[in-house]
Structure formats: C-alpha cells, structure tokens
C-alpha positions in Angstrom: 9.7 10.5 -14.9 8.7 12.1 -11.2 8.2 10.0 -8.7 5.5 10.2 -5.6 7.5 8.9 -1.9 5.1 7.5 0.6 7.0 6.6 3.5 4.3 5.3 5.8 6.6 6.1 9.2 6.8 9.5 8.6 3.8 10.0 6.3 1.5 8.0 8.3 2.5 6.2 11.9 5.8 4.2 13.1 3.2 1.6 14.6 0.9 0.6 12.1 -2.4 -1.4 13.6 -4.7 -3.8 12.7 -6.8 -3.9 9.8 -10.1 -2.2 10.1 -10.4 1.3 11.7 -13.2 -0.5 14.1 -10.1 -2.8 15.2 -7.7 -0.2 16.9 -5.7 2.6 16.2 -3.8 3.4 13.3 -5.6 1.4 10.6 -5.0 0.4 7.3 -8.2 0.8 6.4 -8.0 4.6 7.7 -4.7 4.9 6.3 -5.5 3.6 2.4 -8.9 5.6 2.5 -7.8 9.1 4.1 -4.1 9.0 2.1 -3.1 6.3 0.3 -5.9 6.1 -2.6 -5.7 9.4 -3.5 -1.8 9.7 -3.5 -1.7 6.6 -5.6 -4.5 7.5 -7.8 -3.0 11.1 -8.2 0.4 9.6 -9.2 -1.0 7.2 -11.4 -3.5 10.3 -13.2 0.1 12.2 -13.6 2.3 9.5 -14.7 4.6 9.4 -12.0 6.4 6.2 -10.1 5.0 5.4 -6.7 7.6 4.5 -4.3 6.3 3.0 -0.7 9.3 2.6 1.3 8.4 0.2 4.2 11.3 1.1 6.5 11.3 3.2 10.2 8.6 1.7 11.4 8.0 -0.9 14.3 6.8 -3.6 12.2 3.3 -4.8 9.8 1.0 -7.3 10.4 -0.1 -8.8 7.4 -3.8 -7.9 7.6 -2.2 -3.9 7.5 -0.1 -4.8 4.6 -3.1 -6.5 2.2 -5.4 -3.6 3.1 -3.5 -0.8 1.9 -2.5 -2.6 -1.1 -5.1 -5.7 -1.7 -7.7 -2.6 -1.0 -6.6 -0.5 -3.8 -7.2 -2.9 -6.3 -10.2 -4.0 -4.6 -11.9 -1.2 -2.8 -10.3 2.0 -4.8 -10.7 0.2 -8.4 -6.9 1.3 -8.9 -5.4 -1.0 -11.7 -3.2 -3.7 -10.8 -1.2 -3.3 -14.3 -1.1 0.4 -14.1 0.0 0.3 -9.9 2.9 -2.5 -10.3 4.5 -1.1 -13.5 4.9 2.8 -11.3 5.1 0.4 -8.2 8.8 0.2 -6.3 8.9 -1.2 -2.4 11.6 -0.4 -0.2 12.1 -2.5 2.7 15.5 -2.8 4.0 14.7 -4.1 7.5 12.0 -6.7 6.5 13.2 -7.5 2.8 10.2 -10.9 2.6 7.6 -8.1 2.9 8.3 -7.2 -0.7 7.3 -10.4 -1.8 4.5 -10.8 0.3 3.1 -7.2 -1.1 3.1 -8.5 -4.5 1.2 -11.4 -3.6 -1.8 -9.7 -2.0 -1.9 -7.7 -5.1 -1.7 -10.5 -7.5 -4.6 -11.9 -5.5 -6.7 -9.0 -5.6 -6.3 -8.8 -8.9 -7.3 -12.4 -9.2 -10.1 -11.8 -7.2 -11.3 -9.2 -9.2 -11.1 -10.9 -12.5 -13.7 -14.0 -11.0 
C-alpha cells in the first residue's frame, strides 16, 4: 500500500502557532483547512497510509495539535475508523504527543456520536 508523508516542519512551519488563524501566525486552523483535509481526504479516497511525522519542529501546543486532528473528524467529516486504521505518528522528540493525538481523536469522535 502507498503511503502519503506529511511532515508539518517541512510541509508546513517549524513553529507551529496557536489555534485559530484570528490568534496568530501559523495556525492550525489555516494549516488543517489550506493542506491537511485535502491531503488526508485524498489519501483516504486512494487507499493509501497517512504518515504525520511530528519531528523538526520547535514544539505544539496542544490547542495546534487537536485542531488539525480533532478538526478533521469534526470540521472536515473525515472518519475516525477510516483516519486511525491508515493513521501512523512519528514523534521521536516528543514521544507523549502520540498519545495525546489519539485522544483528541477519540474525543472527537465521541463528540460527534452525541
């Protein structure tokens, strides 16, 4: 099976910012709606693994980290079964962030079921 790389470092920004796009520079919300949707959406439409490798860049805030991935399940309609199962997380430098990732997309999925 192909697989889809998204380093955000090199794909996106080594200093990822806040949240919202009205917040500051380098946004998630900029980032998942000008990128990351359609490269996940793409990859999902084509059967491919989606690897999101974390590492290069000068760290996340958490708010950063649940919009690009909360927002997909909740904003972009992307499926949390169909994400996770093509889904693979490098992080090297910051290996907790995995976990944490897979929580905010457990809870959006949550969210969305209610």
């Amino acid at each position: 099976m192909d697989r889809v790389v998204v380093k955000i470092a090199k794909d996106y920004t080594r200093t990822p910012g806040p949240r919202y796009a009205k917040e500051g520079a380098n946004s998630a919300e900029v980032f998942r709606e000008t990128k990351f949707a359609k490269i996940v959406k793409d990859a999902i439409a084509s059967n491919q693994d989606i690897v999101v490798d974390l590492d290069g860049a000068v760290g996340y805030g958490t708010s950063f980290l649940e919009e690009i991935f909360g927002g997909l399940i909740r904003q972009d309609n992307v499926s949390y079964d169909e994400f996770v199962k093509r889904l693979t997380i490098v992080s090297k430098e910051e290996p907790y962030l995995i976990q944490d990732i897979q929580s905010y997309l457990k809870q959006a999925a949550e969210c969305g079921k209610k």
